[in-house]
Backbone as a ProteinNet text record, in pm:
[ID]
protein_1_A
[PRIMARY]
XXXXXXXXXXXXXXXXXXXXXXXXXXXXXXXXXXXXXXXXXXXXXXXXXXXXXXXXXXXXXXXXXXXXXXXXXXXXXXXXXXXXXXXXXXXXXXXXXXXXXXXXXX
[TERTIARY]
16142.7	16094.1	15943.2	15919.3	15748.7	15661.7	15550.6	15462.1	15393	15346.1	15315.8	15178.7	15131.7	14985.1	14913.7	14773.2	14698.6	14785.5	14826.8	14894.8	15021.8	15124.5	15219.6	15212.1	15113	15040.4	14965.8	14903.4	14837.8	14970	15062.7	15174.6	15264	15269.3	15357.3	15290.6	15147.1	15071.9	15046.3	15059.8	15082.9	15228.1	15317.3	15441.7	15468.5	15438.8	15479.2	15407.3	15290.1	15173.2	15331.2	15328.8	15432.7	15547.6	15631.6	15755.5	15763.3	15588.7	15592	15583.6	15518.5	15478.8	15629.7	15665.7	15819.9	15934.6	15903.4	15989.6	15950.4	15806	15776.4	15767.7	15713.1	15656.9	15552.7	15495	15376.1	15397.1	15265.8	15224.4	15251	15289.4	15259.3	15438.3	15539.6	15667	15748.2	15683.1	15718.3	15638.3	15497.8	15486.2	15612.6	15641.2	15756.1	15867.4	15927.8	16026.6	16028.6	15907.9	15868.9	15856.7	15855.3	15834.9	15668.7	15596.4	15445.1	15342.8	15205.1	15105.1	15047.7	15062.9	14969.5	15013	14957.5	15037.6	14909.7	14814.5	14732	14786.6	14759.3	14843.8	14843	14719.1	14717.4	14832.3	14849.9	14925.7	15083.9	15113.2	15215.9	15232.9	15190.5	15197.4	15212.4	15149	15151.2	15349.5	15361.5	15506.3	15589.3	15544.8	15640.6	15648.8	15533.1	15509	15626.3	15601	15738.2	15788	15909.9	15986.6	16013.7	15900.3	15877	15906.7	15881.2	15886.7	16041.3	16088.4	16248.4	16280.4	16253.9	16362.7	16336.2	16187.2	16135.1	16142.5	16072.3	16137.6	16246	16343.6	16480.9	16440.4	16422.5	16441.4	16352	16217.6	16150.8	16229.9	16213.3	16352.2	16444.9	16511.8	16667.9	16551.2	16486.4	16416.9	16353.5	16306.2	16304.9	16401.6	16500.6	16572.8	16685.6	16715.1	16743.7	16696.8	16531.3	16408	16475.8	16445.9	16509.4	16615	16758	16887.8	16870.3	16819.6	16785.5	16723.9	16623.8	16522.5	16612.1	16696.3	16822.9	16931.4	16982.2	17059.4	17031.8	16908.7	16819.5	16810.2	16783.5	16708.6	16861.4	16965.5	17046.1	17151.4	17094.3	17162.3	17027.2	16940.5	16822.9	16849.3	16861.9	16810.5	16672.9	16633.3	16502.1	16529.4	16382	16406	16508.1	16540.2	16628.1	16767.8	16820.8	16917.1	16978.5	16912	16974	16904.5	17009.3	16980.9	16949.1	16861.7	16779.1	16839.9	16860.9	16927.1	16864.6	16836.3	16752.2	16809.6	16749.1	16813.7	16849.4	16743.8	16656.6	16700.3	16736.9	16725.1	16651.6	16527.8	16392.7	16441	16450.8	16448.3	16557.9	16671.3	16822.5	16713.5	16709.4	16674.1	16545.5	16458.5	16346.6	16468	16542.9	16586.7	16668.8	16738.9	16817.7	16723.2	16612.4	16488.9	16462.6	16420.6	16400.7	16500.1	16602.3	16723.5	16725.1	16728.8	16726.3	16614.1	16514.5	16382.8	16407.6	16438	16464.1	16563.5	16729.2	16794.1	16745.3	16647.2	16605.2	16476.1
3309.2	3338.3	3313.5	3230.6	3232.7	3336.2	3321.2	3448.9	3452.2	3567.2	3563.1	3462.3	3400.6	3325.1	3281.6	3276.7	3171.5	3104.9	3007.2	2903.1	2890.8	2995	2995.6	3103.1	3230.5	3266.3	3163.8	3099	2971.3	2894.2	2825.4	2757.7	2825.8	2958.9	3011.6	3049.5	3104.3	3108.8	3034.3	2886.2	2755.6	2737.6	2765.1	2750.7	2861.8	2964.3	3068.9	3028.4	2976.6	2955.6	2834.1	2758.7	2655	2676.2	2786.9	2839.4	2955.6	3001.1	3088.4	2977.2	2874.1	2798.6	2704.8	2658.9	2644.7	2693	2859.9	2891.8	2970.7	2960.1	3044.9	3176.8	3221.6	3389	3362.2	3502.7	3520.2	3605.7	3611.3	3719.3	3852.6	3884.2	4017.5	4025.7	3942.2	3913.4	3973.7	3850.4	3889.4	3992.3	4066.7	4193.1	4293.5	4275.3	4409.2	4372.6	4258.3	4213.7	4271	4241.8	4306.2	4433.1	4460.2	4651.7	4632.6	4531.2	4549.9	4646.3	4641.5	4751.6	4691.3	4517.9	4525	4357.8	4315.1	4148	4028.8	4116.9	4022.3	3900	3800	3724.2	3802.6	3885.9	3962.9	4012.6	4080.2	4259.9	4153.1	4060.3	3972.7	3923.3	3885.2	3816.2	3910.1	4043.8	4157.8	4216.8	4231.7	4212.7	4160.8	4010.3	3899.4	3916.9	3951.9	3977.3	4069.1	4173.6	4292.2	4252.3	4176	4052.8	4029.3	3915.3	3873.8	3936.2	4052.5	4111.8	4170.5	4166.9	4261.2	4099	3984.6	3887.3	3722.3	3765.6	3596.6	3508.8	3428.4	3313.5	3307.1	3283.4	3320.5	3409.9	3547.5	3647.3	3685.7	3576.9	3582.8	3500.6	3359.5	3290	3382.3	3426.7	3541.6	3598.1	3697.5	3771.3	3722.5	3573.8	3524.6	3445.7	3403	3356.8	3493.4	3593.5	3668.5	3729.2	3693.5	3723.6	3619.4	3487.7	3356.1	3400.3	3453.3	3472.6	3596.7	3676.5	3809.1	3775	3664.2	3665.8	3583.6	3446	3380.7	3469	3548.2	3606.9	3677.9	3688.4	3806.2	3696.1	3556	3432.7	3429.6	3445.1	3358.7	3443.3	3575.8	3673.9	3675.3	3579.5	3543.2	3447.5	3386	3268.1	3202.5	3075.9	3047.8	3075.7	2981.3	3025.1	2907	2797.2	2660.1	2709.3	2827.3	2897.7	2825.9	2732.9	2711.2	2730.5	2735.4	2873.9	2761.9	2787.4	2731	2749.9	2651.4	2668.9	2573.4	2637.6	2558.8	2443.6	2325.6	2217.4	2167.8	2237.4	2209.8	2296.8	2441	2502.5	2509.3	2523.6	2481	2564.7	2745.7	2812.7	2759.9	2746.9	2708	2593.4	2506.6	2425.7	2451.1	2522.6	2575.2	2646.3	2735.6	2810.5	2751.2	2655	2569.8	2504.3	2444	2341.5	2472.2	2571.2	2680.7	2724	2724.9	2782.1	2648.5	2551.1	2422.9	2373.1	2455.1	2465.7	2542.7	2692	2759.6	2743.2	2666.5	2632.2	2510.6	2458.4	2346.9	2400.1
8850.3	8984.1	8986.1	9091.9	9076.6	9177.4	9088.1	9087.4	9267.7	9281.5	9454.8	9408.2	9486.2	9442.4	9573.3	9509	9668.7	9692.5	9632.4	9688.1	9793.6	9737	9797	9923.2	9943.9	10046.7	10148.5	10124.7	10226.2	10289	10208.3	10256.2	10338.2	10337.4	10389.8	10528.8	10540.7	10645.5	10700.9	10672	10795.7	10800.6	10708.1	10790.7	10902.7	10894.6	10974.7	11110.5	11106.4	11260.2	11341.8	11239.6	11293.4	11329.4	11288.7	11343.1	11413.9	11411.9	11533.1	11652.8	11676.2	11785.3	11799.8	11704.2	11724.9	11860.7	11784.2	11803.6	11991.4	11998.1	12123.5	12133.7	12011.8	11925.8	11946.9	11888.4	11862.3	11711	11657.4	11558.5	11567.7	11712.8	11762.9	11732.5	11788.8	11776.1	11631.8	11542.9	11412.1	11306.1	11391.3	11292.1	11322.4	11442.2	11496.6	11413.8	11384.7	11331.5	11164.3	11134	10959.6	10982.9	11068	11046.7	10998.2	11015.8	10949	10997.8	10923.4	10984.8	11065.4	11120.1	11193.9	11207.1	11330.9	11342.4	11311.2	11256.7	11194.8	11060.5	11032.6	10932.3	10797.8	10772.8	10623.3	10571.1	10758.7	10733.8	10722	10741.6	10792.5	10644.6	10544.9	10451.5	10342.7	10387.5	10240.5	10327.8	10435.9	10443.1	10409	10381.9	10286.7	10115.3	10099.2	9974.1	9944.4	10007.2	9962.5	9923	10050.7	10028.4	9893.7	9910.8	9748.6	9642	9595	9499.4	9455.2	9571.9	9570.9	9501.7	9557.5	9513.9	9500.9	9492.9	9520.4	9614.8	9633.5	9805.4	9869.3	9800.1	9830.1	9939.7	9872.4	9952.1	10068.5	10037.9	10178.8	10269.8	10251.3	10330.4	10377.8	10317.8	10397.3	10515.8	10499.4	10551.2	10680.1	10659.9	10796.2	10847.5	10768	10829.1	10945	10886.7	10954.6	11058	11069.9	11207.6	11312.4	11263	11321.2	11433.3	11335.9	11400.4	11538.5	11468.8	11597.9	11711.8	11682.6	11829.2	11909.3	11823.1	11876.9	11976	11882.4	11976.3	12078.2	12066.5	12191.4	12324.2	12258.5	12345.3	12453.3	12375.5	12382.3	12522.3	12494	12594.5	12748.5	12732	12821	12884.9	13017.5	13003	13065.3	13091.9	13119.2	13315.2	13366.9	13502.9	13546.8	13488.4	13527.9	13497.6	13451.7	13365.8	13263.8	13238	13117.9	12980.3	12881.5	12744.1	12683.6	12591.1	12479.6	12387.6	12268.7	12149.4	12002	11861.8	11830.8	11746.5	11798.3	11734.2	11586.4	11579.1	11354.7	11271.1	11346.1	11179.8	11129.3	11115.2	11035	10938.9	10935.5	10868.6	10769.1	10776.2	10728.8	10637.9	10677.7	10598.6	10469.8	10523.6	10427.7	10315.1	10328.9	10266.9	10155.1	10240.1	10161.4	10015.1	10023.1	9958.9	9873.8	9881	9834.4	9741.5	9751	9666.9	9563.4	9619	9537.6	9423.3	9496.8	9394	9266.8	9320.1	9231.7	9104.8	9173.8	9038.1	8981.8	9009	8934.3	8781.1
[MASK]
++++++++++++++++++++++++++++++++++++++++++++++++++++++++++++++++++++++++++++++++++++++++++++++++++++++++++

C-alpha cells in the first residue's frame, strides 16, 4: 500500500477541483459528504487521508466513489428546469477506481 505523500495529496487535490466542476459541486458539497471539519481543501484531504489509512486508495476511491453515487441518486430524483434528468456519461470515478485497483495488484 503506498504511503499518504505530497505527491499523491497534490494529485488528488486537482482531481477532486475537476470532479467537483464535473460534476456541478462545490467544496462546500463534498465536505458535508466526508462528514469533514471544514470544506476548505486541507480539511477535505486530511478526510481522505482517514480514508487512506483504513485501506489505501482503493479505499479512498470507494469513498468517493460512493459520494459520486449519492449526489446521483439525489440528482436523479431532481430534475433540471428543461425536465430533463442528467445522467453521467464517464464514470470518471468507476474508472479512477478501476486504474487504482490495477495499480495496486501490479
Amino acid at each position: 500500500m503506498a504511503k499518504w505523500s505530497v505527491e499523491i495529496q497534490d494529485e488528488l487535490a486537482s482531481l477532486l477541483k475537476d470532479w467537483l466542476k464535473q460534476q456541478g459541486r462545490t467544496q462546500a458539497d463534498l465536505g458535508r459528504s466526508l462528514k469533514a471539519a471544514s470544506s476548505r481543501m486541507p480539511a477535505l484531504l486530511e478526510a481522505l487521508e482517514q480514508e487512506h489509512k483504513s485501506g489505501g486508495l482503493p479505499k479512498v476511491a470507494e469513498a468517493l466513489c460512493k459520494i459520486e453515487s449519492s449526489w446521483a441518486s439525489t440528482f436523479k430524483n431532481k430534475t433540471s428546469t428543461n425536465g430533463l434528468q442528467r445522467e453521467d456519461p464517464f464514470g470518471q470515478l468507476d474508472l479512477i477506481m478501476q486504474e487504482i485497483k490495477d495499480d495496486c495488484e501490479n
